[in-house]
C-alpha positions as CSV (number, residue, x, y, z in Angstrom):
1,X,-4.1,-21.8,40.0
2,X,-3.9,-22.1,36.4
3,X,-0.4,-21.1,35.9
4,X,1.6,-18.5,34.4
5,X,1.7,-18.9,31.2
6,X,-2.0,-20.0,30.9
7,X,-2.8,-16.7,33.2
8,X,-0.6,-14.3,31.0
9,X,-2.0,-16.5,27.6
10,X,-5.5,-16.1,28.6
11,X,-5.2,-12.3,29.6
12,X,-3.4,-11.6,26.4
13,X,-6.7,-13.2,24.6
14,X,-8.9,-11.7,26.3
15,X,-7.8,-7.9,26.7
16,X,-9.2,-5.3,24.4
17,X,-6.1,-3.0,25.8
18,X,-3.5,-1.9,23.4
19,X,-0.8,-1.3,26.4
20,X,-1.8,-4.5,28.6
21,X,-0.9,-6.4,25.2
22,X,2.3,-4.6,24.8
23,X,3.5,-5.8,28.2
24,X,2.6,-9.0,27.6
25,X,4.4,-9.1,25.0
26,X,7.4,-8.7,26.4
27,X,7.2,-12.2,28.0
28,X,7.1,-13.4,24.5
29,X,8.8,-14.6,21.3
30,X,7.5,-15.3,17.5
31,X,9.1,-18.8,16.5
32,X,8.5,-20.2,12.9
33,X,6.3,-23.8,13.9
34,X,8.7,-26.7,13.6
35,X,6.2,-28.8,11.8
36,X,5.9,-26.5,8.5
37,X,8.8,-24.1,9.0
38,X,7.0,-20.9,9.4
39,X,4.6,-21.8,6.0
40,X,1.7,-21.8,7.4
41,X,0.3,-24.7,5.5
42,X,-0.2,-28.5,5.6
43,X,1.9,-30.4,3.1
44,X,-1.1,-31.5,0.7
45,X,-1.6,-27.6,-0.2
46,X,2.1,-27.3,-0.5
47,X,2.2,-30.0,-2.7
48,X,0.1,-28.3,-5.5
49,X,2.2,-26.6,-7.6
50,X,2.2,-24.9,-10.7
51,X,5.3,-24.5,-13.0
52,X,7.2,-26.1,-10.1
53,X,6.2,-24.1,-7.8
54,X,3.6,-24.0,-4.6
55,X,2.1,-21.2,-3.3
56,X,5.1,-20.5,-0.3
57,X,7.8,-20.4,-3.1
58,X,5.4,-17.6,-5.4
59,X,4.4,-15.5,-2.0
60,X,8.5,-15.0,-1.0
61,X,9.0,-13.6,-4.2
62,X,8.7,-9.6,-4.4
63,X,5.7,-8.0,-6.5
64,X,8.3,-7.4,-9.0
65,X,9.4,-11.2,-9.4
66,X,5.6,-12.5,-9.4
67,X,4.7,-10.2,-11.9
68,X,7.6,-11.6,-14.3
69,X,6.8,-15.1,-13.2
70,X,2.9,-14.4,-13.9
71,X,3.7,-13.0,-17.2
72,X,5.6,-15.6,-18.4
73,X,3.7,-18.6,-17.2
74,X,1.5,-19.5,-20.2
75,X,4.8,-20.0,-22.4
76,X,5.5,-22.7,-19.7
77,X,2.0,-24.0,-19.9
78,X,-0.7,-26.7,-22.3
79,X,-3.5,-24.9,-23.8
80,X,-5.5,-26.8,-21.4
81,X,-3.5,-25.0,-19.0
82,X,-4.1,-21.7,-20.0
83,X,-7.6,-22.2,-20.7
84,X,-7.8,-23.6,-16.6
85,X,-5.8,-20.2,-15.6
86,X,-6.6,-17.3,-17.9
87,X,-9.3,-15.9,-15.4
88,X,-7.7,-16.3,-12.2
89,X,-4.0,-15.3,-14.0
90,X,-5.6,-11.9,-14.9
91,X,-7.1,-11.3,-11.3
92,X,-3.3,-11.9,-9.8
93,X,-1.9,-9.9,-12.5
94,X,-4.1,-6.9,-11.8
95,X,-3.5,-6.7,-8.1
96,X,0.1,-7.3,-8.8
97,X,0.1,-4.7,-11.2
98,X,-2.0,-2.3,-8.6
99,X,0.7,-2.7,-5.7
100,X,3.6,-1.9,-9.0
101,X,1.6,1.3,-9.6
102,X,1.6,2.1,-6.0
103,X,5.7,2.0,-5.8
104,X,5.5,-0.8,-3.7
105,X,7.0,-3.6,-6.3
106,X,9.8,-4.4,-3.6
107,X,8.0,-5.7,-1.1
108,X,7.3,-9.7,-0.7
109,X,4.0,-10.8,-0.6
110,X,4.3,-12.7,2.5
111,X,5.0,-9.4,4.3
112,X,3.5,-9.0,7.6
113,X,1.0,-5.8,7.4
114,X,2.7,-4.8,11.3
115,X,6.4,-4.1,9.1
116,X,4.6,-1.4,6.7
117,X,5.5,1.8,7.4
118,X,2.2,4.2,7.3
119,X,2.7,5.3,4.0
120,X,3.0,2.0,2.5
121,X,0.3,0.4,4.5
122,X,-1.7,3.8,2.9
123,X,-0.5,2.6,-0.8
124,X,-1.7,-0.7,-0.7
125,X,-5.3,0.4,0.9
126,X,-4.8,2.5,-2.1
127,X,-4.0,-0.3,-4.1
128,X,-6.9,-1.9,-2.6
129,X,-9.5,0.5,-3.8
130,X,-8.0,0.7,-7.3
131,X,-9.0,-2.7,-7.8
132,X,-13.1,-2.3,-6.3
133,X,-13.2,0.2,-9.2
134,X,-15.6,2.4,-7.0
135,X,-17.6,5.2,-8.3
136,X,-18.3,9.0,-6.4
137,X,-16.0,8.0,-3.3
138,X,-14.7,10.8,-1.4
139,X,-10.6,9.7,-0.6
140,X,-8.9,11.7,1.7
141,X,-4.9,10.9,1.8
142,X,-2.5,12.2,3.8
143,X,1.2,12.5,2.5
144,X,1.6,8.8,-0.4
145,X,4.7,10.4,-1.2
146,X,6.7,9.9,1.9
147,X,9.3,7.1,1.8
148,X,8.7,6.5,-2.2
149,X,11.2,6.7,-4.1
150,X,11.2,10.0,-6.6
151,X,11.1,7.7,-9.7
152,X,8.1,5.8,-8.3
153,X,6.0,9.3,-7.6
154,X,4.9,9.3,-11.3
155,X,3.4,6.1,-10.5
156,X,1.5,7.1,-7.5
157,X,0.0,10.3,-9.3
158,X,-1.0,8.7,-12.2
159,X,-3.0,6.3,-10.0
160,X,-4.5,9.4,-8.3
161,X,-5.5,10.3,-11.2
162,X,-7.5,7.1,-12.4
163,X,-9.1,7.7,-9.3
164,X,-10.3,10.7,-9.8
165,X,-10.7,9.8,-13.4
166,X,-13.0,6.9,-12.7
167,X,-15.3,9.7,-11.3
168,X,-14.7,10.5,-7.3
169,X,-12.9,12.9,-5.1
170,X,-9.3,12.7,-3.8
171,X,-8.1,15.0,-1.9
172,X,-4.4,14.6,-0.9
173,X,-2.4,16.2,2.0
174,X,1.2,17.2,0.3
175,X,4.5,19.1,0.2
176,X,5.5,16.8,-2.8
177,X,6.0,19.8,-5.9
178,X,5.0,17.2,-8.6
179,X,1.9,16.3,-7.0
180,X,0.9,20.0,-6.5
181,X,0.9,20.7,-10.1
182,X,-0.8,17.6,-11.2
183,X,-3.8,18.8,-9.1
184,X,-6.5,20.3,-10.6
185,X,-7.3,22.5,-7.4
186,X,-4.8,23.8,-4.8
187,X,-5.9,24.8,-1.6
188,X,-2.5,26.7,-0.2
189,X,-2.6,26.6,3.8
190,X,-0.1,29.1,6.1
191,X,1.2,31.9,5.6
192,X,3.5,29.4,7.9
193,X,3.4,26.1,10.3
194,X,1.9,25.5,13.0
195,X,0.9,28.7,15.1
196,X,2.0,30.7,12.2
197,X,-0.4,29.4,10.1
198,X,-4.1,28.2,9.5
199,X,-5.1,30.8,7.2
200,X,-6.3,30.1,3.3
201,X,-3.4,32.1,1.1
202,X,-4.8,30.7,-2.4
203,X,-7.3,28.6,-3.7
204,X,-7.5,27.4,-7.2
205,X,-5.3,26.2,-10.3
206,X,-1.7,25.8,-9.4
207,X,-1.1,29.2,-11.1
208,X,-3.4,30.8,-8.6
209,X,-0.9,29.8,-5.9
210,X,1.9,30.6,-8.3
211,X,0.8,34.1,-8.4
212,X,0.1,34.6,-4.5
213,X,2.9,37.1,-3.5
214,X,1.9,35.7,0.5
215,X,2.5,32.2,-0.8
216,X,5.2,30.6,0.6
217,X,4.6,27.4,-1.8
218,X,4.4,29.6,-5.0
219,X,7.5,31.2,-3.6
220,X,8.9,27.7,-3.8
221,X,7.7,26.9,-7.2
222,X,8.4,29.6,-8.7
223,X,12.1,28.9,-7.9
């Protein structure tokens, strides 16, 4: 017999089941590793730093902290230095400054992708695509705005927009009123929810929908 734990180790290996793995792990318990204390590294790579820092002490810091760090780092270093780092400083920056643009500057960069809520694990596939710089891709979202912060929806919408603007579709699924008149098309589904709904109402500029008297949206903007 190979014992328990080896049986329930193997089988939780092994399994392509979502729920077998969810019982399994009930018999189990995440423990940071005594050797490196949950860093995930050997001490030689911790021991390269840069401004007095390794790579542990820069990925606790939120997007908002690395950003400043980033920013300020060539005060801090030779012209050697900064020669060494310019290219790979502007690559960091730029994804930094994606996951900023995304609303998502208060999250660590250590943060394990299971913790994301679906609409921040959305922003940062957003985030994600921002960067490839893609041409005539068809994106298809379904609600960014939920859980963002109302001062951080200007932020989402103007990325949206450099989507679009770098020449593809994006189609987005939304209630938010500040995204629905930064579209440039507005398909108005209803004339309510569920059952009550599933017929076109208006299609076009977000006048159009403005001026549909069955329009329960240009009801709402309208005030």
């Amino acid at each position: 017999f190979e014992g328990v734990i080896t049986n329930l180790e193997r089988r939780y290996r092994e399994t392509d089941s979502d729920y077998v793995k969810t019982e399994l792990e009930k018999f189990m318990v995440a423990r940071p590793c005594p050797t490196c204390g949950g860093k995930r590294l050997k001490p030689e790579a911790l021991g390269v730093t840069v401004d007095g820092r390794n790579i542990w002490d820069v990925s606790t810091r939120s997007v908002t902290e690395a950003l400043a760090w980033m920013r300020e780092l060539p005060d801090r270093l030779t012209e050697r230095e900064r020669t060494i780092a310019y290219q790979v400083r502007k690559e960091i920056l730029a994804r930094l400054g994606f996951l900023a643009d995304v609303g998502l500057d208060y999250l660590t960069i250590d943060r394990a992708s299971v913790t994301l809520s679906g609409g921040e694990a959305q922003r940062i596939r957003l985030a994600t695509q921002i960067g490839t710089s893609l041409m005539g891709v068809l994106y298809i979202l379904d609600e960014p705005s939920i859980g963002l912060h109302q001062r951080d929806n200007a932020k989402l919408i103007a990325t949206l927009t450099r989507l679009r603007d770098l020449g593809n579709t994006v189609i987005v699924v939304e209630h938010d009123e500040e995204t629905i008149r930064t579209a440039d098309w507005v398909i108005d589904i209803g004339p309510g929810a569920g059952e009550h709904g599933g017929e076109i109402i208006a299609t076009g500029p977000p006048e159009a929908g403005l001026a549909e008297p069955r329009s329960v949206t240009g009801a709402y903007l309208r005030g």
